[in-house]
Each structure stands twice: as C-alpha cells, then as structure tokens.
MDTraj code that builds the backbone (N, CA, C; nanometers):
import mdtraj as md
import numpy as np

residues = "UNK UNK UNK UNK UNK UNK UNK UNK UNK UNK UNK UNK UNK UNK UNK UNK UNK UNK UNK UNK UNK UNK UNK UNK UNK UNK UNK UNK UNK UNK UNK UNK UNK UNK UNK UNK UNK UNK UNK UNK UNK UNK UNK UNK UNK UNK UNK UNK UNK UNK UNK UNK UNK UNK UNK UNK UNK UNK UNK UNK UNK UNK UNK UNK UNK UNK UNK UNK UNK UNK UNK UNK UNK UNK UNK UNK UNK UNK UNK UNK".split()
xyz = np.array([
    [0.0836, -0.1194, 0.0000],
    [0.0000, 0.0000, 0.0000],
    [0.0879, 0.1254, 0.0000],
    [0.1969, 0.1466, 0.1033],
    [0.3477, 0.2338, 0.0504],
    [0.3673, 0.2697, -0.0430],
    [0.3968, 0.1973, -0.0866],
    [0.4619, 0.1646, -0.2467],
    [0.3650, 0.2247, -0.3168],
    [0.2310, 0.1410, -0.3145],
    [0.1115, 0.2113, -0.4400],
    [0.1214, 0.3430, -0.4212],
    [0.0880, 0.3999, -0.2641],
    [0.0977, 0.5468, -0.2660],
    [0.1251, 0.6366, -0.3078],
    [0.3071, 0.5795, -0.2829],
    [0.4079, 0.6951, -0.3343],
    [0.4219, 0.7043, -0.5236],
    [0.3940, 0.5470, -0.5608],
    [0.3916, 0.5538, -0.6723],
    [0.2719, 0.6255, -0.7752],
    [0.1632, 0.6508, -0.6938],
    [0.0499, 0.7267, -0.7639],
    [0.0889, 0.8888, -0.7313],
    [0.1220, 0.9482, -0.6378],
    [0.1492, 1.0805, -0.5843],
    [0.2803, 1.0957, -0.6411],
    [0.3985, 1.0267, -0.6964],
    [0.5034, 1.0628, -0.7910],
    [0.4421, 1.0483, -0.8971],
    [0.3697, 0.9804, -0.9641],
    [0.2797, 1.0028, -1.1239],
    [0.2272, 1.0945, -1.1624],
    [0.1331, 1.1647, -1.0121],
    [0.0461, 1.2257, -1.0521],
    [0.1276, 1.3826, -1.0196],
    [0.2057, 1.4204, -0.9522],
    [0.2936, 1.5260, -0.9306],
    [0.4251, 1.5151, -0.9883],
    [0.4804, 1.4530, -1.0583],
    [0.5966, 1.4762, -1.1494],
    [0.6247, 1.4262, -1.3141],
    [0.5735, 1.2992, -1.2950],
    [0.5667, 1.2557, -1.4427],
    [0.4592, 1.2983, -1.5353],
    [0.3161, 1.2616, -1.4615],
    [0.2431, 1.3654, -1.5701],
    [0.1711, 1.4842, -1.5111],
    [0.2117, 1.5188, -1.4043],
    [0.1753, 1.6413, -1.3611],
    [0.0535, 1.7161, -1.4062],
    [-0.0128, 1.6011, -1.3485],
    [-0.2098, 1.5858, -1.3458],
    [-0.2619, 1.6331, -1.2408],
    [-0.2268, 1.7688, -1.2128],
    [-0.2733, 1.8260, -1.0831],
    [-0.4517, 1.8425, -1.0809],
    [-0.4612, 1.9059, -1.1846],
    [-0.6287, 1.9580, -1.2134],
    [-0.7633, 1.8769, -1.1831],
    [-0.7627, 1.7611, -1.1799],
    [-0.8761, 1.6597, -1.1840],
    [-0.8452, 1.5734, -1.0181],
    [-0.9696, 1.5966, -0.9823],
    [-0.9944, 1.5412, -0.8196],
    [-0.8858, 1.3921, -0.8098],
    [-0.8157, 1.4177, -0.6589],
    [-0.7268, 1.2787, -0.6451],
    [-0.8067, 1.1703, -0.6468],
    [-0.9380, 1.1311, -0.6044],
    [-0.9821, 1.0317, -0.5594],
    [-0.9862, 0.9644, -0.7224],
    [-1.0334, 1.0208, -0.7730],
    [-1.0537, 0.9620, -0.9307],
    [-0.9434, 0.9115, -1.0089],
    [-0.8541, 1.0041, -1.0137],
    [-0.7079, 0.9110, -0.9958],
    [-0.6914, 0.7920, -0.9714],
    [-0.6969, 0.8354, -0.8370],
    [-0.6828, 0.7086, -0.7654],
    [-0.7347, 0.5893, -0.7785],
    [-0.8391, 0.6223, -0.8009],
    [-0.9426, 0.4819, -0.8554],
    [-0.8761, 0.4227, -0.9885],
    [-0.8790, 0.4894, -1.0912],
    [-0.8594, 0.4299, -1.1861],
    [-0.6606, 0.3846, -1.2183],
    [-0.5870, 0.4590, -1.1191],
    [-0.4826, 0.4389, -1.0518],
    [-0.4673, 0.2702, -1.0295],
    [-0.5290, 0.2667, -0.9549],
    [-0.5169, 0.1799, -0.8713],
    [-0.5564, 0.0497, -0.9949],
    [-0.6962, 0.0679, -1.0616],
    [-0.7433, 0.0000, -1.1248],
    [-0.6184, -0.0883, -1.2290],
    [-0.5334, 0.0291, -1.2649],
    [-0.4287, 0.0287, -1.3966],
    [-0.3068, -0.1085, -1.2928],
    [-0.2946, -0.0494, -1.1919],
    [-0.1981, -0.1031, -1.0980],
    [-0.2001, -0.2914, -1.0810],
    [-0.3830, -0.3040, -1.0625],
    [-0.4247, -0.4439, -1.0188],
    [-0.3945, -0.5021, -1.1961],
    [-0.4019, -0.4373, -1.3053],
    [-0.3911, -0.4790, -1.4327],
    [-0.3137, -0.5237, -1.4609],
    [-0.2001, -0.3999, -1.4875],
    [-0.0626, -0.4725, -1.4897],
    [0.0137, -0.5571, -1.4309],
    [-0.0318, -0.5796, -1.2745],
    [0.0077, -0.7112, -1.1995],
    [-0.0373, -0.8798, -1.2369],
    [-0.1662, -0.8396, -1.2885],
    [-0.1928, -0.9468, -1.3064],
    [-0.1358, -0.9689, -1.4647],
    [-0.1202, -0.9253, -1.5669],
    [-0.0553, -0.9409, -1.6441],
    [0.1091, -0.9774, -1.6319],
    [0.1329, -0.8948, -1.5230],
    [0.3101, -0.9652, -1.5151],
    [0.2985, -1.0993, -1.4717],
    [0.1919, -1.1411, -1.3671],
    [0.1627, -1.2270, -1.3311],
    [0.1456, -1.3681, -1.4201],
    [0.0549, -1.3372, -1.5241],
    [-0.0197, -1.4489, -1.6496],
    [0.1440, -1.4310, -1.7013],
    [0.2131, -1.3382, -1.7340],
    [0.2973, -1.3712, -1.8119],
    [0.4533, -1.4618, -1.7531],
    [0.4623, -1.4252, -1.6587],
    [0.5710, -1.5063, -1.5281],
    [0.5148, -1.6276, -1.5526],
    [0.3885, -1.6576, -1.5242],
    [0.3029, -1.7737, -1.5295],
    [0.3936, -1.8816, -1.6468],
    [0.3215, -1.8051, -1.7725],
    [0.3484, -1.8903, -1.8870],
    [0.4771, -1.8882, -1.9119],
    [0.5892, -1.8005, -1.8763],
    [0.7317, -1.8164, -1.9303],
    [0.7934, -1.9204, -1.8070],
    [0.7640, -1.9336, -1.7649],
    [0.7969, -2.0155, -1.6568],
    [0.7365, -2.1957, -1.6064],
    [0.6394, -2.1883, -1.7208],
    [0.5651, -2.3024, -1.7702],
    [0.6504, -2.3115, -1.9003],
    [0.7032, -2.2618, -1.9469],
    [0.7518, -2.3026, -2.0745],
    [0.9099, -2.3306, -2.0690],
    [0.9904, -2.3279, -1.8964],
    [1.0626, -2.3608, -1.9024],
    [1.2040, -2.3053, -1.8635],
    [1.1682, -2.1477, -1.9147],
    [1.2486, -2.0277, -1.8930],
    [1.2840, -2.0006, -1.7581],
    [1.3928, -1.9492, -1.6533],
    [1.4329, -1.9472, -1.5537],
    [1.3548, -1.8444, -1.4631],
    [1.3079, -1.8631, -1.3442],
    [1.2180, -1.7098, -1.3121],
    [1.3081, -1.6085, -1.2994],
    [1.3771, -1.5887, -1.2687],
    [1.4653, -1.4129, -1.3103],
    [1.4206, -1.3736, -1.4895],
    [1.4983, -1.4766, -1.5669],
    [1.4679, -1.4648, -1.6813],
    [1.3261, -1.4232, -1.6899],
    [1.2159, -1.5069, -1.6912],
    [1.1119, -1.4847, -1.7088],
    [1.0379, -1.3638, -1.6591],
    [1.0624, -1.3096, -1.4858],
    [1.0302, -1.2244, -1.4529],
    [1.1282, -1.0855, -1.5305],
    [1.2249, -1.0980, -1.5662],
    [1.2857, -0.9570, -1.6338],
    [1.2098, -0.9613, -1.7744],
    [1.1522, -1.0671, -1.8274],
    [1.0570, -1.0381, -1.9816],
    [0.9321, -0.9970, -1.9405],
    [0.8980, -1.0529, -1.8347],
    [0.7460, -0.9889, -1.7831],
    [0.7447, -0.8536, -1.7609],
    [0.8373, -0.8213, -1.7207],
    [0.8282, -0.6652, -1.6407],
    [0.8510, -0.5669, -1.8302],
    [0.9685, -0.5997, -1.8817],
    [0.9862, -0.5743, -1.9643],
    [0.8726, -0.5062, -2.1001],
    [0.7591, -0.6055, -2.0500],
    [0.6456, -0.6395, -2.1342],
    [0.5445, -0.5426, -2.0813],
    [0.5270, -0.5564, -1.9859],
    [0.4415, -0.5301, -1.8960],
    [0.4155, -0.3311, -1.8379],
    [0.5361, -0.2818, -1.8211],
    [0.5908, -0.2030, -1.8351],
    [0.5505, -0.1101, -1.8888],
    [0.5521, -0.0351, -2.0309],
    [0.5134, 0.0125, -2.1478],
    [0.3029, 0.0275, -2.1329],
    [0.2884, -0.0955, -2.1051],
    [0.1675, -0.1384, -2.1152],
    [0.1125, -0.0453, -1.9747],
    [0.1411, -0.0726, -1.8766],
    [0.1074, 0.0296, -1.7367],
    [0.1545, 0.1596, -1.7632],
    [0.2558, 0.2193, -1.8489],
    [0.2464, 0.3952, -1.8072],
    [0.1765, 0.4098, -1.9215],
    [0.1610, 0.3642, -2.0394],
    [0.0135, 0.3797, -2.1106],
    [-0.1401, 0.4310, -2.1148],
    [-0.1305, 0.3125, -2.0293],
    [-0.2577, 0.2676, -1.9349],
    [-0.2444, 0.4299, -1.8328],
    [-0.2157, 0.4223, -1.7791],
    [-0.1708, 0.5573, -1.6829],
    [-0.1644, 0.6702, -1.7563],
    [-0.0701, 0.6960, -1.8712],
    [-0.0908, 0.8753, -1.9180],
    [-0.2273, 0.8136, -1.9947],
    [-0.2524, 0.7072, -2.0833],
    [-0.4205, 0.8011, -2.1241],
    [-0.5234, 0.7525, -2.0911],
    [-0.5635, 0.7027, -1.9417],
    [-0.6637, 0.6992, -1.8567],
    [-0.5935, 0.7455, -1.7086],
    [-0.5370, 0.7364, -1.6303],
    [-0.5794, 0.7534, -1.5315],
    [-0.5145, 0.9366, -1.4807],
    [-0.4098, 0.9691, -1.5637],
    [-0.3682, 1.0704, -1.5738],
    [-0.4161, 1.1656, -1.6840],
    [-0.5074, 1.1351, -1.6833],
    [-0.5476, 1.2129, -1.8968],
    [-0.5576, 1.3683, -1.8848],
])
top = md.Topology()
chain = top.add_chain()
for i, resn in enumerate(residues, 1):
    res = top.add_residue(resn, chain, resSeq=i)
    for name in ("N", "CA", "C"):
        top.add_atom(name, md.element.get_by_symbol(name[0]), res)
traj = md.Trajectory(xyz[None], top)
C-alpha cells in the first residue's frame, strides 16, 4: 500500500503532472491500472515459466512487457 501510494502521488505530481482533476478519481482508476498490470506480469511469469524459462529470466521479460503497457494505461486513462 506504501509503495502504491508513493507511486500514484510521484505520477500524478511529477511525471504527468495531473494536478487539475480530483485525487480520488485518480486514484481509482490508478489503482485499477496497478491491479492490471500485476496481473498481467503475473499471467505472463506464469506462462514463461511453464515453458521452461528461468524465473529471473522470465520475470525480467514480464516486467519488460508489462511495463510500457502500465504507463500507457496511466498517461491516457488515469492521468489524462
């Protein structure tokens, strides 16, 4: 919950410096983006790791992947 915190209040005050639109709403859809991309690193750790690949390995392609896909998700919904 730390972590989510600081990581939504550094998003929303430095990277896209989305001051204007109420925090709670943010936050919601913040948060929403957050449970997404986890579970996607997740499905994807999953399957590279069913297929054999080492979990470091696998977890550095997940994140890799995954990544791109969450500050996306973030500048054009939850920061828009």
């Amino acid at each position: 919950v730390i972590a989510w915190v600081n990581n939504f209040l550094l998003n929303r005050y430095w990277t896209f410096r989305a001051r204007d639109e109420a925090m709670m709403g943010q936050g919601a859809r913040y948060l929403l983006v957050s449970v997404v991309a986890l579970g996607a690193n997740l499905l994807i750790l999953h399957l590279l790791v069913n297929a054999g690949l080492g979990e470091t390995l696998s977890q550095a392609i997940a994140i890799a992947l995954v990544t791109p896909l969450s500050y996306l998700l973030s500048r054009r919904w939850s920061f828009r």
